[in-house]
N, C-alpha and C positions, 0 to 999 in steps of 0.2 A: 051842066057843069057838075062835075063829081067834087064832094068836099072828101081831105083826105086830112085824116088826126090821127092821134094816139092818145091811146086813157094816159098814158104816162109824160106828154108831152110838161103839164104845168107840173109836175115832180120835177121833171127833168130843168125846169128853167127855174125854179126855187134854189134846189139847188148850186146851179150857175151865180142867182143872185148871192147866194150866202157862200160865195168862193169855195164852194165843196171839189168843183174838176180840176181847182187847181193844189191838187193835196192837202188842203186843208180841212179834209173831214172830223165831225167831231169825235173825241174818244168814245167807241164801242160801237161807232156807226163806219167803220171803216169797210166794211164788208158788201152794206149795203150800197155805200156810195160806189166800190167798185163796181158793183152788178150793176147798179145804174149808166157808169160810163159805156161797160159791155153793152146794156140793152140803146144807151145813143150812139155808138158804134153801127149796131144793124140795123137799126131803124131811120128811114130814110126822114122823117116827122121832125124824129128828137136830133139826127142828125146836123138837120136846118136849123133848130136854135141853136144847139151849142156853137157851129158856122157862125152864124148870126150876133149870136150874144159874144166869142170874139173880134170881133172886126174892130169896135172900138178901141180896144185894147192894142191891136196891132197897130190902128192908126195914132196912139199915146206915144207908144215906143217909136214909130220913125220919128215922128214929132218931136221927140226927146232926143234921139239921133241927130237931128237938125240943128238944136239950140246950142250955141255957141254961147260959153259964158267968161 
């Protein structure tokens, strides 16, 4: 069995935790967070977490779709 990673994958999922994919990057780090998205764009690795690390989120919002108040 071949293991497959990226050096960048835990940058890439810190990020995710500290809301940075969702425009929220910190002031002066705008640059780098774009080049990070670009680098989870082509990378098949960093691509599965960010996948990954949204699905909860999508499942909030249908969720939230649902609730009749």
């Amino acid at each position: 069995m071949t293991t497959i990673d990226c050096a960048r994958e835990r940058e890439v999922a810190d990020a995710l935790r500290r809301g940075w994919f969702d425009d929220a990057a910190p002031a002066g780090a705008e640059d780098a967070v774009a080049e990070l998205r670009a680098h989870a764009d082509s990378c098949e690795v960093c691509g599965d977490v960010v996948l990954v690390a949204g699905m909860p989120q999508a499942e909030r919002d249908v969720a939230r779709a649902d609730v009749q108040v």
